[in-house]
VOBADREN-814741 format. One record per residue (C-alpha): residue in one letter; y, z negated, x negated. Coordinates in nm, 3 decimals, m for minus. Layout:
// VOBADREN-814741
res|y|z|x
A|Y|Z|X
...
//
This chain:
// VOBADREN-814741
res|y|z|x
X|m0.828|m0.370|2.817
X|m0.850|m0.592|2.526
X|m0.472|m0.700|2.387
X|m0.458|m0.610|1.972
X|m0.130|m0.753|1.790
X|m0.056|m0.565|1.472
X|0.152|m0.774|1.229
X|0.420|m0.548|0.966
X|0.734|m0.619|0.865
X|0.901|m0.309|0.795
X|0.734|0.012|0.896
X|1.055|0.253|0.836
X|0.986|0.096|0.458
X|0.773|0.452|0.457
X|0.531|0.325|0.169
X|0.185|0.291|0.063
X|0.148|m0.026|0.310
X|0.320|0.161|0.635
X|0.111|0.448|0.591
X|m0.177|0.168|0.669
X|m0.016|0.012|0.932
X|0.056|0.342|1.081
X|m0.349|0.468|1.049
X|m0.412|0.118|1.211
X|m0.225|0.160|1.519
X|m0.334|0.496|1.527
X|m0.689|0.408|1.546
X|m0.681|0.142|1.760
X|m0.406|0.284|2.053
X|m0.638|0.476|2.251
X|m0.940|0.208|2.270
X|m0.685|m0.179|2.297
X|m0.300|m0.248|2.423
X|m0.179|m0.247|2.098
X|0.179|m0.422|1.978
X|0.356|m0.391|1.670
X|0.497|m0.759|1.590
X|0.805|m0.658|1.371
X|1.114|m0.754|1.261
X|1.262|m0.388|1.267
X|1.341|m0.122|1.523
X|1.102|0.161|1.421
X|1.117|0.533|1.479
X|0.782|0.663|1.571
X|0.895|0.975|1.614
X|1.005|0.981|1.256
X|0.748|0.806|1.096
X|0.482|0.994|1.285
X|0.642|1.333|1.075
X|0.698|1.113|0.765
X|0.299|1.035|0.766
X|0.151|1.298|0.973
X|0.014|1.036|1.258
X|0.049|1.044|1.622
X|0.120|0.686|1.707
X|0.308|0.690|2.024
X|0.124|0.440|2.258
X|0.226|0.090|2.094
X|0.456|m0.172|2.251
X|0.703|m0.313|1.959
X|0.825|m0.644|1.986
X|1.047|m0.814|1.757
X|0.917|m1.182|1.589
X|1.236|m1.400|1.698
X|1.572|m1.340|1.570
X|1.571|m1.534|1.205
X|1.346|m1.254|1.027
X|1.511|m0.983|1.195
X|1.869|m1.107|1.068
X|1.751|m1.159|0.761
X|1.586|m0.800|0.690
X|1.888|m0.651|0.864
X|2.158|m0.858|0.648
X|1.939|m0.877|0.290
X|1.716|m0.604|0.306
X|1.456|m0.668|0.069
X|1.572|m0.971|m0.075
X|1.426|m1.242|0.111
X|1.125|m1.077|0.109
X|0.836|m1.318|0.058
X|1.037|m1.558|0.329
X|1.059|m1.293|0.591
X|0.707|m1.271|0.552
X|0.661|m1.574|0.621
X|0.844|m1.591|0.902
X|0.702|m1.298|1.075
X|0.333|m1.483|1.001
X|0.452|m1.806|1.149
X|0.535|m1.609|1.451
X|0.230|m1.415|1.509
X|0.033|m1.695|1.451
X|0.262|m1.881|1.752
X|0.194|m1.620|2.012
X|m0.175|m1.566|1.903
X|m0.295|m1.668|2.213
X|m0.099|m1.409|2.369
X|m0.367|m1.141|2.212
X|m0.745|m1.097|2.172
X|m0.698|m1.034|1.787
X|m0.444|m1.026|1.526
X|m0.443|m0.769|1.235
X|m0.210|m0.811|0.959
X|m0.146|m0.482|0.777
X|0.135|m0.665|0.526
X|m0.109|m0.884|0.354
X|m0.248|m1.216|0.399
X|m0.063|m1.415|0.629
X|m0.213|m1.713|0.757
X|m0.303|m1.602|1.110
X|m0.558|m1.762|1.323
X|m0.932|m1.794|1.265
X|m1.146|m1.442|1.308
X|m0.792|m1.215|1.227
X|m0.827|m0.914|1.033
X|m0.570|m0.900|0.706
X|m0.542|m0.589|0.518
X|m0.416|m0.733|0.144
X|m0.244|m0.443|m0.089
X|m0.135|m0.749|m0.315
X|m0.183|m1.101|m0.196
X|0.175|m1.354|m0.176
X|m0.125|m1.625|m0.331
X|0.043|m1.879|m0.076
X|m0.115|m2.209|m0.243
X|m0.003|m2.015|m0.632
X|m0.358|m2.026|m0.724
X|m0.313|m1.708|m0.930
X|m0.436|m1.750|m1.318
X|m0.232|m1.487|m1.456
X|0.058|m1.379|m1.317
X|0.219|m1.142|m1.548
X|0.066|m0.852|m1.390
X|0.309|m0.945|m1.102
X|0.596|m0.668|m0.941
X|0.507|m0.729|m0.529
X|0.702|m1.026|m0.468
X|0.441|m1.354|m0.418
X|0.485|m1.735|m0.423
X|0.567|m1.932|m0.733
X|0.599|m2.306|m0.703
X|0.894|m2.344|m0.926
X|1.211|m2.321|m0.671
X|1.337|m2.470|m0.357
X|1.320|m2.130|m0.235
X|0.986|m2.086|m0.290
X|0.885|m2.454|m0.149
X|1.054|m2.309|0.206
X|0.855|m1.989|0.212
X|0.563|m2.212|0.139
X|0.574|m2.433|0.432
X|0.713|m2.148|0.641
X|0.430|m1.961|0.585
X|0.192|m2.266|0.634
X|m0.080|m2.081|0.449
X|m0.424|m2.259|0.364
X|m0.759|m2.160|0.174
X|m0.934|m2.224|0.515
X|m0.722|m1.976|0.677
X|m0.756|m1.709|0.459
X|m1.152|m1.757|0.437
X|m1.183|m1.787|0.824
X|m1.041|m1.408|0.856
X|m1.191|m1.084|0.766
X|m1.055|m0.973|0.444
X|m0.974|m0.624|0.323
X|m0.844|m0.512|m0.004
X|m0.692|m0.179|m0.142
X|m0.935|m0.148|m0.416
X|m1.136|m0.334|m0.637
X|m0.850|m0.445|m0.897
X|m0.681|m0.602|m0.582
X|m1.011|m0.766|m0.463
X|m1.030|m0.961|m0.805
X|m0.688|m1.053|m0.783
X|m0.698|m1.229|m0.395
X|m1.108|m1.346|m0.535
X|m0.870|m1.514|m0.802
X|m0.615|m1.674|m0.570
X|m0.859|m1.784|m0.302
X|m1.184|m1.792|m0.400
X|m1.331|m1.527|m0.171
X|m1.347|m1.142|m0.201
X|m1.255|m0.938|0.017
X|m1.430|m0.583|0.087
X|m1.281|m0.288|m0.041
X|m1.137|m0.081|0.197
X|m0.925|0.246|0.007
X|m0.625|0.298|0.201
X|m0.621|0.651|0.376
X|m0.485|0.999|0.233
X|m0.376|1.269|0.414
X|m0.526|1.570|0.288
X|m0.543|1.788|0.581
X|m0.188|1.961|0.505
X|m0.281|2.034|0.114
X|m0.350|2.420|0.055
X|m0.377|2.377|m0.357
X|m0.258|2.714|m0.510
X|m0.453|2.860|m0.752
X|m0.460|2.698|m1.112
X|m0.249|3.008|m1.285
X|0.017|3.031|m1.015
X|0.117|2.682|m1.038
X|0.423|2.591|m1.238
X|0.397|2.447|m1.532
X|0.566|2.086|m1.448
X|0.522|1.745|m1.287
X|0.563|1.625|m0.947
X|0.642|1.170|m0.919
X|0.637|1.092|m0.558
X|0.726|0.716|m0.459
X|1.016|0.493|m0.345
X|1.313|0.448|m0.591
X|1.309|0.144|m0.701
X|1.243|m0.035|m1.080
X|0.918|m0.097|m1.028
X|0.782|0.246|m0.970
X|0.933|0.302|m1.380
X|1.127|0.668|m1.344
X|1.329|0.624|m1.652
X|0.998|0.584|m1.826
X|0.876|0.891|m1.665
X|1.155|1.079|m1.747
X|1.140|0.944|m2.121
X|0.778|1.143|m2.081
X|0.884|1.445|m2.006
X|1.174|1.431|m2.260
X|0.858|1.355|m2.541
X|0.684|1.621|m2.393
X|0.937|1.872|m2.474
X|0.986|1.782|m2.810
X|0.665|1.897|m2.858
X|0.712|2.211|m2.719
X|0.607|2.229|m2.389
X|0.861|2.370|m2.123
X|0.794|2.161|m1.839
X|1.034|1.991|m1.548
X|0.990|1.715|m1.339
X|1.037|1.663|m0.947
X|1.115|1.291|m0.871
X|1.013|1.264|m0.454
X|1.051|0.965|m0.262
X|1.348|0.768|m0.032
X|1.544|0.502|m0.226
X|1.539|0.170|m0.179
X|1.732|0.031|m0.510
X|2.039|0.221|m0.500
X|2.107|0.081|m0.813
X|1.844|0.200|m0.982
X|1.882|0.508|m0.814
X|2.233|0.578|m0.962
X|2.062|0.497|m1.302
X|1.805|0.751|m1.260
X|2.048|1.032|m1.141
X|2.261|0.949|m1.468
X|1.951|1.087|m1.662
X|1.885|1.381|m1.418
X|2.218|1.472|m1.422
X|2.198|1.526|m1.803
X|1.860|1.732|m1.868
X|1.843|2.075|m1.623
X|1.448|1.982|m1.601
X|1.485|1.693|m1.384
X|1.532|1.698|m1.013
X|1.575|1.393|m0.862
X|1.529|1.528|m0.505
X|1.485|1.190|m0.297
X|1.308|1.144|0.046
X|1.247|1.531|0.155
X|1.008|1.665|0.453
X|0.651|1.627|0.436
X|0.621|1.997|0.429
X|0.798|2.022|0.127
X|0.669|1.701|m0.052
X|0.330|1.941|0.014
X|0.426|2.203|m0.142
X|0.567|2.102|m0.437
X|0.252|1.916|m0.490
X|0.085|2.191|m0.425
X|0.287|2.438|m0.657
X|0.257|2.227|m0.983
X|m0.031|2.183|m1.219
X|0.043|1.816|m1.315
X|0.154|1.468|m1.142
X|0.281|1.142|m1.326
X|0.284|0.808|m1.172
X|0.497|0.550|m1.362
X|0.402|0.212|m1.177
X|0.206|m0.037|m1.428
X|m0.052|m0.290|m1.240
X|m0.023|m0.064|m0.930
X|m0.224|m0.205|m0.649
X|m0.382|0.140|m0.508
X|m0.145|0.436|m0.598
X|m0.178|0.605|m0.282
X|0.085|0.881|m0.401
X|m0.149|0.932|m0.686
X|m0.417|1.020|m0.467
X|m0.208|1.247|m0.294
X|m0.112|1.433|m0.621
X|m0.443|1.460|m0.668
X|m0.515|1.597|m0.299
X|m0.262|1.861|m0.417
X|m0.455|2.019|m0.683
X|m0.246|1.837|m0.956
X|m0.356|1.655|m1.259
X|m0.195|1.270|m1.229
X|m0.148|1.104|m1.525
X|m0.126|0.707|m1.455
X|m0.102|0.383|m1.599
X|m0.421|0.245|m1.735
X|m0.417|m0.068|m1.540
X|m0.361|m0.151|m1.162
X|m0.619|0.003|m0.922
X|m0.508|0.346|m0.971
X|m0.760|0.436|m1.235
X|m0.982|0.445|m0.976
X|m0.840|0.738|m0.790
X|m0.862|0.916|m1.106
X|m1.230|0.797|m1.206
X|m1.138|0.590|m1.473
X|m1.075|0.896|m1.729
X|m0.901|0.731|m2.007
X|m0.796|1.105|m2.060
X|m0.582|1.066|m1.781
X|m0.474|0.683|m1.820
X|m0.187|0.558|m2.055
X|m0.079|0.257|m2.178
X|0.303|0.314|m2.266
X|0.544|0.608|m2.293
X|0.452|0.707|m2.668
X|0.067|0.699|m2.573
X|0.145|0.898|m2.242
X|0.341|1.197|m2.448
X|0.027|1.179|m2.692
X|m0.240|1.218|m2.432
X|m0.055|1.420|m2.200
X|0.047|1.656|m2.469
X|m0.316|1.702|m2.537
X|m0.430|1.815|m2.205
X|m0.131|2.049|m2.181
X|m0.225|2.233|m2.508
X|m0.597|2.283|m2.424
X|m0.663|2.478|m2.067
X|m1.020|2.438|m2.072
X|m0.961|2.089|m2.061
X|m0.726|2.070|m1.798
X|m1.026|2.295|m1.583
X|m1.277|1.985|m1.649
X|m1.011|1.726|m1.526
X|m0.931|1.891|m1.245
X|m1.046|1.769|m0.860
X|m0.946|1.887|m0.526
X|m0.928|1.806|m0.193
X|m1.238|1.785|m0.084
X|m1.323|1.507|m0.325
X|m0.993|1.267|m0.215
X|m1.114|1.331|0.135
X|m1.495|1.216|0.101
X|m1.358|0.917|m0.133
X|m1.004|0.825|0.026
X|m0.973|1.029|0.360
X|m0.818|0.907|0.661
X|m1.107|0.973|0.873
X|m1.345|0.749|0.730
X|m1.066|0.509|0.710
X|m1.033|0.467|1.070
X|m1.352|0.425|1.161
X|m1.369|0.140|0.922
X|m1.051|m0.030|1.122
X|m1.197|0.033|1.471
X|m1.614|m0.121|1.331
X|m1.364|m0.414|1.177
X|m1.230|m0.462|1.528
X|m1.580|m0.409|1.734
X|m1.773|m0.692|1.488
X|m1.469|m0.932|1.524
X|m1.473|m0.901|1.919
X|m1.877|m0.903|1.924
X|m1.859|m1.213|1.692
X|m1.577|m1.396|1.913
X|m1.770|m1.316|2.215
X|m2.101|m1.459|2.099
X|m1.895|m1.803|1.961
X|m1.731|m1.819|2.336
X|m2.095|m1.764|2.522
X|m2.255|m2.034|2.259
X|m2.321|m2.375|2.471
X|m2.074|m2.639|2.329
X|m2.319|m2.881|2.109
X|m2.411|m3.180|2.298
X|m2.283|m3.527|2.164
X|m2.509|m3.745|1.966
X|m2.544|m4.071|2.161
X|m2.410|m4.380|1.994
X|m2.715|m4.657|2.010
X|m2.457|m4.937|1.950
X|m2.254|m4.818|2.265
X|m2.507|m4.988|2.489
X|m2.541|m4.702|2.753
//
């Protein structure tokens, strides 16, 4: 059986990206010996309720001790080097596998790998514009930076010797802008088989946010939202969902939920009840600008829910690009939001279900796009490795 190394840093991070990784192994366990190369201790049987998988025939093996120490003293804050670290090692022990597959984005690995990019590092800092920036990536302007650099030991040649995927097409512009190549677009997968969407008029009238807590994911500025939407009338509450991973920010955001009875700050719950709230409300919010995919938006929209989102990122993709549905800052959001809320015809012609996500996003079709990316990269290694070598050209001046 052919040996598959899967390359993630943290899966118990429980995001967008481990919800990937975890649909990779997934796909592939059955079929390949597949390892996780790591630099945490993860808890399938957790993670497997967390994303509704059943991963639970995958060695784990740690990359070395330096990236481990680091995640486990630092956290998060050393990210772009521990990434670089764990890359260095996989692409050490690559000969210890048939193929590598990077589900934390590009990371340098070895000729005819498969890298799954939700935002690329941009290695050589190639990247035109770089305000658009939250995922932590490479600038040349720091000693730090230099190390993870050279650590990483990133090249153009790598990255265009590997079989590229992207999140969606915004992210697909962004690596075509830092390497020169495009990757295909490969939407990550949603999870719709749990979603039973109640009907439209026994729905409460509120908003559901799911994601990590953290400043990036902009829950003051959601909350600010809701507080506008009020103001104008409309009685509605909001359910903040997701495990925190900035406890400062955290303590921020329960400062504001403490003072308005509308907002529930409820944290990391079950999947069963992250389900049903989704399924109980009319409306979702999503507060991340220049989000790479938004795969919590897709799920809000799995639910039944309407999702208002940012206007730029990927996300307006999941949501077909209705500007009536996109916003470009808080006073713009209350505006359009409070238009759809006053008008229930409207809010019938936004609506979608799950049967769209799951033709568009689902996890099925997913898969089956992992395990083709896997057959073509073994069918094209093994017609390189049955190729005669080319013969040398004979050197007339050599006399023989």
């Amino acid at each position: 059986m052919r040996r598959i190394g899967v390359v993630h840093m943290d899966l118990m991070a429980k995001g967008g990206g481990e919800a990937v990784a975890m649909n990779v192994l997934e796909a592939l366990q059955d079929d390949y010996e597949v390892t996780l190369l790591t630099l945490t201790d993860p808890d399938f049987d957790e993670l497997n309720g967390y994303f509704n998988t059943e991963v639970d025939a995958v060695d784990v093996r740690q990359a070395g001790w330096l990236a481990p120490m680091i995640n486990e003293w630092f956290g998060l804050k050393y990210y772009v080097l521990q990434n670089a670290l764990l890359g260095r090692y996989a692409r050490r022990r690559a000969d210890e596998f048939d193929l590598l597959v990077s589900t934390i984005n590009e990371l340098g690995l070895e000729a005819d790998s498969i890298q799954y990019i939700h935002f690329p590092f941009d290695w050589t800092v190639s990247l035109d514009n770089r305000e658009h920036i939250f995922h932590p990536t490479v600038e040349d302007d720091s000693l730090y930076e230099r190390l993870c650099t050279w650590v990483a030991g990133v090249t153009r040649q790598d990255i265009h010797s590997n079989t590229l995927f992207a999140n969606s097409p915004w992210t697909a512009d962004v690596v075509e802008d830092a390497y020169g190549t495009r990757p295909d677009v490969l939407y990550p997968p949603i999870d719709t088989s749990d979603f039973d969407p109640l009907p439209w008029e026994e729905r409460e009238h509120g908003f559901v946010t799911i994601g990590r807590v953290e400043r990036s994911k902009r829950i003051v500025e959601t909350i600010e939202i809701v507080d506008g939407l009020r103001e104008r009338g409309h009685d509605v509450d909001l359910h903040v969902i997701g495990p925190t991973v900035d406890e400062e920010y955290r303590e921020e955001v329960a400062a504001l939920a403490g003072d308005r009875e509308y907002v529930d700050l409820e944290g990391e719950i079950p999947r069963e009840e992250l389900v049903r709230r989704v399924c109980t409300h009319r409306f979702g919010i999503h507060g991340k600008r220049h989000e790479h995919f938004g795969m919590a938006v897709a799920e809000l929209a799995a639910g039944g829910t309407l999702p208002f989102v940012p206007s730029d990122g990927g996300q307006h993709v999941i949501v077909r690009d209705d500007e009536r549905l996109l916003y470009d800052s808080v006073d713009d959001a209350v505006e359009k939001i409070d238009r759809v809320l006053s008008d229930p015809g409207l809010q019938r012609e936004l609506r979608v279900g799950p049967e769209e996500i799951e033709r568009r996003f689902g996890r099925e079709r997913f898969k089956e796009a992992v395990r083709r990316a896997v057959d073509e990269a073994f069918v094209a290694g093994d017609e390189r490795a049955s190729s005669p070598a080319p013969r040398p050209i004979r050197d007339p001046s050599a006399g023989d």
